[in-house]
C-alpha positions as a Python dict, from the first residue, in 0.01 Angstrom:
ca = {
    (1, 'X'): (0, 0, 0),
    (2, 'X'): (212, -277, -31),
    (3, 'X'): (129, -645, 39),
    (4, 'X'): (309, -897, 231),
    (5, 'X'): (687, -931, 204),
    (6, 'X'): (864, -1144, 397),
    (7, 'X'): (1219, -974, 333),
    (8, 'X'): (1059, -689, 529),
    (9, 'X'): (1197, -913, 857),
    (10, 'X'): (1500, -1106, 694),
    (11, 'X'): (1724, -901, 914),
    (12, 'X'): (1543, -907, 1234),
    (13, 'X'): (1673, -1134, 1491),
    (14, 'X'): (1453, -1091, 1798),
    (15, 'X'): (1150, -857, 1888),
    (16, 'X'): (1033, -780, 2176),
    (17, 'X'): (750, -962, 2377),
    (18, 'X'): (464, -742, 2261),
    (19, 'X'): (355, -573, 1948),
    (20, 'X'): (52, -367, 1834),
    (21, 'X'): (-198, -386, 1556),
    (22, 'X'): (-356, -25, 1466),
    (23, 'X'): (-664, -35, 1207),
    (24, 'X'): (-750, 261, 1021),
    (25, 'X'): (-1003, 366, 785),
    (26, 'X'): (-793, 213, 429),
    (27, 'X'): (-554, -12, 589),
    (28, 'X'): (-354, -168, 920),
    (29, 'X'): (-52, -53, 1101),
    (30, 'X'): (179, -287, 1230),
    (31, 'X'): (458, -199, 1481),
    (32, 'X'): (678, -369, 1701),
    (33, 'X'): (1030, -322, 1818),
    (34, 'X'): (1298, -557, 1682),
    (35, 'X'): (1678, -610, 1734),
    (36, 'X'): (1855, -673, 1390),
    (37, 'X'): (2136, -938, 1362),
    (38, 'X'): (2420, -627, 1373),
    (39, 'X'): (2246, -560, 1724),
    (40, 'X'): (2091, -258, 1632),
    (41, 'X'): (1743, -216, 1818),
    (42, 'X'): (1447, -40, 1628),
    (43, 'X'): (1121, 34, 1538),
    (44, 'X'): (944, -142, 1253),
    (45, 'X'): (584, 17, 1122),
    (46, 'X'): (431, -215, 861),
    (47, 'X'): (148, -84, 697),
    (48, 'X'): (-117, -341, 537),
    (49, 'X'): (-406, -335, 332),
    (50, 'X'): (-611, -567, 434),
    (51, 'X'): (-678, -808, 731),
    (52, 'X'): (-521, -1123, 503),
    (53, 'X'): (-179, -954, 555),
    (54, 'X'): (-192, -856, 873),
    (55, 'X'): (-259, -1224, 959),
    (56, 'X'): (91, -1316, 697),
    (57, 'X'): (288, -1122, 925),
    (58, 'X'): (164, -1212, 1236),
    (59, 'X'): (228, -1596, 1156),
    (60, 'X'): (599, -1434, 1056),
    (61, 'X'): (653, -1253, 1368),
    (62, 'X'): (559, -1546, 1593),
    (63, 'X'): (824, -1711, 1477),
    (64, 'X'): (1089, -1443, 1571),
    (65, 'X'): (1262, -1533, 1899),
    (66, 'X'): (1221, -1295, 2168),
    (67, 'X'): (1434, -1073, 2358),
    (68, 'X'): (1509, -1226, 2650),
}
């Protein structure tokens, strides 16, 4: 699985208020729903390795605006 990569969210210009953090037996599961810059709305899974980037992306999603 990968680890972090901040270009994963270069394109996302809001999410939405809420997001969820799955744990499995070999890895996390990120997903939240985002609107892009082009307007587009979507889902976005990011799957994670271990807890130290789940924590990278959280830190990087907090600082998304959000839909309002």
């Amino acid at each position: 699985m990968p680890s972090f990569n901040a270009h994963l969210l270069t394109e996302v210009k809001t999410r939405n208020d809420q997001y969820d953090i799955s744990t499995y037996d070999n890895g996390f599961l990120i997903r939240l729903f985002v609107t892009l810059y082009n307007e587009d709305r979507r889902s976005l899974q990011i799957v994670c390795d271990d807890i130290e980037d789940v924590i990278e992306y959280v830190r990087a999603i907090d600082k998304i605006g959000v839909d309002g």
